[in-house]
C-alpha positions in Angstrom: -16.2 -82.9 22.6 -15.2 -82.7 19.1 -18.2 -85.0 18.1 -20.6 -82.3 20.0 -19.2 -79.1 18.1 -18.8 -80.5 14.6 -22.5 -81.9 15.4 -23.4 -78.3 16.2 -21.9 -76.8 13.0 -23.2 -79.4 10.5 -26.9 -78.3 12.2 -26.4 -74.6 12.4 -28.8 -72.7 9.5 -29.4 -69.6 8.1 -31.9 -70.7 5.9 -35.7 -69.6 5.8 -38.1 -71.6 7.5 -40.9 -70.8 4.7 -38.6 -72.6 2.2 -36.8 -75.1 4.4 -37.7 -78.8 3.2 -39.3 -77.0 -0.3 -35.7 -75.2 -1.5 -34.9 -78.1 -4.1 -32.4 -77.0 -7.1 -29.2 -78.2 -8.6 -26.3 -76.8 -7.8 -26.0 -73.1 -8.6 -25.5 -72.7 -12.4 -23.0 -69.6 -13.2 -24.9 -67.7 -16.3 -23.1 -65.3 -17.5 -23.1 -62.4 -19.5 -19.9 -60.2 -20.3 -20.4 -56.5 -21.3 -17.5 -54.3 -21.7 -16.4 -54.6 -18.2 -18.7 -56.1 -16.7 -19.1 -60.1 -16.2 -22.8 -60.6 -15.0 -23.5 -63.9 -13.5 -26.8 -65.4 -11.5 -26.5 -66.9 -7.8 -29.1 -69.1 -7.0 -30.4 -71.7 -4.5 -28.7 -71.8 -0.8 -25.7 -70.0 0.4 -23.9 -73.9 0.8 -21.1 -75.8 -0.5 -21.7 -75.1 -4.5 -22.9 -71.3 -4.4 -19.2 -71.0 -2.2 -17.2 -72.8 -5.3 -19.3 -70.7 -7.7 -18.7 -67.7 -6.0 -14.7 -68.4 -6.0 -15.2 -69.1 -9.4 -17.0 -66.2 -10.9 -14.6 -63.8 -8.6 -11.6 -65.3 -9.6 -13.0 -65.0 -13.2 -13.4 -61.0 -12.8 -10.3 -60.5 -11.8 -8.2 -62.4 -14.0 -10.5 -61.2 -17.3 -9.2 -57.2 -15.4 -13.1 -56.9 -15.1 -14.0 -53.7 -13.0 -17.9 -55.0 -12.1 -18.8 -58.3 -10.9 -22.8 -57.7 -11.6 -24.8 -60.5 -9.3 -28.3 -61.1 -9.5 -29.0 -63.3 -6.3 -32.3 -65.1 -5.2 -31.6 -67.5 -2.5 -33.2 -68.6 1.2 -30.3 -68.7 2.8 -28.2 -72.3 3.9 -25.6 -73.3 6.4 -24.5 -70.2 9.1 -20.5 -71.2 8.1 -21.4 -71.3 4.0 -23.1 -68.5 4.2 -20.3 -66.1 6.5 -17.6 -67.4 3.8 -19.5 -66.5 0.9 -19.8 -62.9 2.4 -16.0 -62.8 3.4 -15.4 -63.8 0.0 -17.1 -60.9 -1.7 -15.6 -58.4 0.8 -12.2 -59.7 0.2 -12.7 -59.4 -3.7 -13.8 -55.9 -2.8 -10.1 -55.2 -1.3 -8.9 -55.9 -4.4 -10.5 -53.3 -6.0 -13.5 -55.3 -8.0 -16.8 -53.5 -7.5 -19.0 -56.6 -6.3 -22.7 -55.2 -7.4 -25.8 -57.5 -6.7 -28.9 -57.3 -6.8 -31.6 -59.1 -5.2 -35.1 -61.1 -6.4 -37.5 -62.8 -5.5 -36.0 -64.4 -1.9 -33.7 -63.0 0.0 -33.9 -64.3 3.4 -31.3 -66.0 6.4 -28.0 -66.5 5.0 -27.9 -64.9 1.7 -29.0 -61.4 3.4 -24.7 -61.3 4.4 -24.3 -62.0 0.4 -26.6 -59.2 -0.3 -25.1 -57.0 2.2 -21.9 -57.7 1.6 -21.7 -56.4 -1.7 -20.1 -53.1 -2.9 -21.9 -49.9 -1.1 -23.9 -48.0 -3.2 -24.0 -51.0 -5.8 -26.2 -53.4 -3.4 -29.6 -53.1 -4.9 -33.1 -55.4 -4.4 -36.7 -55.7 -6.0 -39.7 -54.3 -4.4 -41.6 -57.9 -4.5 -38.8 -59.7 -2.8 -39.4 -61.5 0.7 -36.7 -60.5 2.8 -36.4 -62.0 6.3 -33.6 -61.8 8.6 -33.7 -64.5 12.0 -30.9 -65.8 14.6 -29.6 -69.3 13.3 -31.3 -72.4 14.1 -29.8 -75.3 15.7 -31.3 -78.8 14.6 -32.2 -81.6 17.0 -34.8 -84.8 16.8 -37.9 -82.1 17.5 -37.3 -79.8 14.7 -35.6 -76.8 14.7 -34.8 -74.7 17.5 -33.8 -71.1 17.4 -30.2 -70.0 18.8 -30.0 -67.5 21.6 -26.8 -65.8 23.1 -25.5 -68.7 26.4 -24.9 -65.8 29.4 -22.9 -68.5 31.0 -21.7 -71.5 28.9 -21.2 -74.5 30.3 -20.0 -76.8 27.8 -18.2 -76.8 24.0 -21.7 -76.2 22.3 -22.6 -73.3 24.0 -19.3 -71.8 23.3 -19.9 -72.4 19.6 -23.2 -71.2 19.9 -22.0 -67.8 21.4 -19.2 -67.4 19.0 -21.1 -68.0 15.9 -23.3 -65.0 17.5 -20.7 -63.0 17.8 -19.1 -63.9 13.9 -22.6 -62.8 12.9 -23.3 -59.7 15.1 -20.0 -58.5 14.0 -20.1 -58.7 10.1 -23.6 -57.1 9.9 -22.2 -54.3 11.6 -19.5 -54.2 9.4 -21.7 -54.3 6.3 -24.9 -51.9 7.7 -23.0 -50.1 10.0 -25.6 -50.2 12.4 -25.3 -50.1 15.8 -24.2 -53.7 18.4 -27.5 -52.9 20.0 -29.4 -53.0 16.9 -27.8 -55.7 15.4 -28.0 -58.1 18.6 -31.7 -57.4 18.7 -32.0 -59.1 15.0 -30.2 -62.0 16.2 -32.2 -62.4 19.4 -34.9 -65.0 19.5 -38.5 -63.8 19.0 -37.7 -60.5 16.9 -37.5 -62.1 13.5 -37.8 -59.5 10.9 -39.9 -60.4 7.7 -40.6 -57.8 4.8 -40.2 -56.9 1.6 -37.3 -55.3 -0.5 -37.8 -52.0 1.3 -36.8 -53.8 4.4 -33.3 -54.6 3.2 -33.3 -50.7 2.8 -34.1 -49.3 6.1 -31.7 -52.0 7.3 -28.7 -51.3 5.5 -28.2 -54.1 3.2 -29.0 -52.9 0.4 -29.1 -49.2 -1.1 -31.6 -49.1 -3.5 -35.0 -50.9 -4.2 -35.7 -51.5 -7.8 -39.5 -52.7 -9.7 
């Protein structure tokens, strides 16, 4: 059982599937820029492993250089469903503390890193016009390629459990972050009704509150 779920979490991706396979970067590199107080840094490649240390580290940073804006440009396809969650708990929780989180989009926003988007600081989450944005349900990985991830209405077994609760982690934070309605939300995450767009999308959805040039 515990082979099946961990299995099922290592597979489980946000990421977009018009960059899967091409995404190839090093690790996210923190540039940064400190004016007054501000610390700008850049966030890119997918929401995995290194973007989550980088993100610890350029919080953790703000706060202990008393900085009052963490200024983010991000341009990333997304990565790993658990990654990606973590990274957007992160920023909220640095929010709590009273650090205005304020990013702002290029390029690619799409899968996973539209919860880092959205979970930036309201009224500070911004994105360019000429960005692709697209927002899908996870995929779940098997020997055929990937295969999109549906709500289980009656779970059998450990996977579809995981499958469901994942759902539910997802539904729930970009309600949290949009503050758009259950019904709305779930129809993003439902197979079929993939939304693709550009920076005015991430608008009319709520994850971001301004589009720039």
């Amino acid at each position: 059982m515990k082979k099946f779920l961990s299995v099922l979490l290592a597979c489980l991706f946000l990421v977009s599937p018009v960059a899967a396979g091409e995404w190839k970067t090093t690790p996210p590199q923190a540039q940064v820029s400190q004016v007054e107080d501000r610390l700008e840094v850049m966030w890119e490649g997918e929401t995995d492993l290194d973007m989550l240390k980088q993100v610890r580290i350029d919080i953790n940073r703000a706060i202990i250089d008393k900085k009052k804006v963490l200024a983010v440009t991000l341009l990333s396809s997304g990565g790993p469903v658990i990654t990606s969650l973590e990274i957007a708990r992160q920023i909220k929780l640095a929010r709590e503390k009273g650090l205005i989180v304020e990013i702002h989009g290029i390029a690619l926003i799409a899968s996973g890193a539209t919860f880092v988007l959205s979970a930036g600081t309201p009224g500070r989450r911004s994105i360019s016009k000429y960005t692709f944005f697209l927002v899908h349900p996870p995929q779940g990985s098997n020997y055929g390629g990937a295969t999109c991830l549906n709500v289980v209405p009656e779970p059998k077994d450990v996977v579809d459990k995981a499958i469901n609760a994942i759902l539910r982690i997802m539904r729930d934070m970009y309600m949290e972050f949009t503050k758009k309605s259950q019904e709305e939300v779930e129809k993003w995450l439902t197979c079929g009704n993939e939304i693709v767009g550009s920076g005015e999308l991430a608008l009319s959805l709520g994850m971001a509150d301004e589009v720039r040039e």
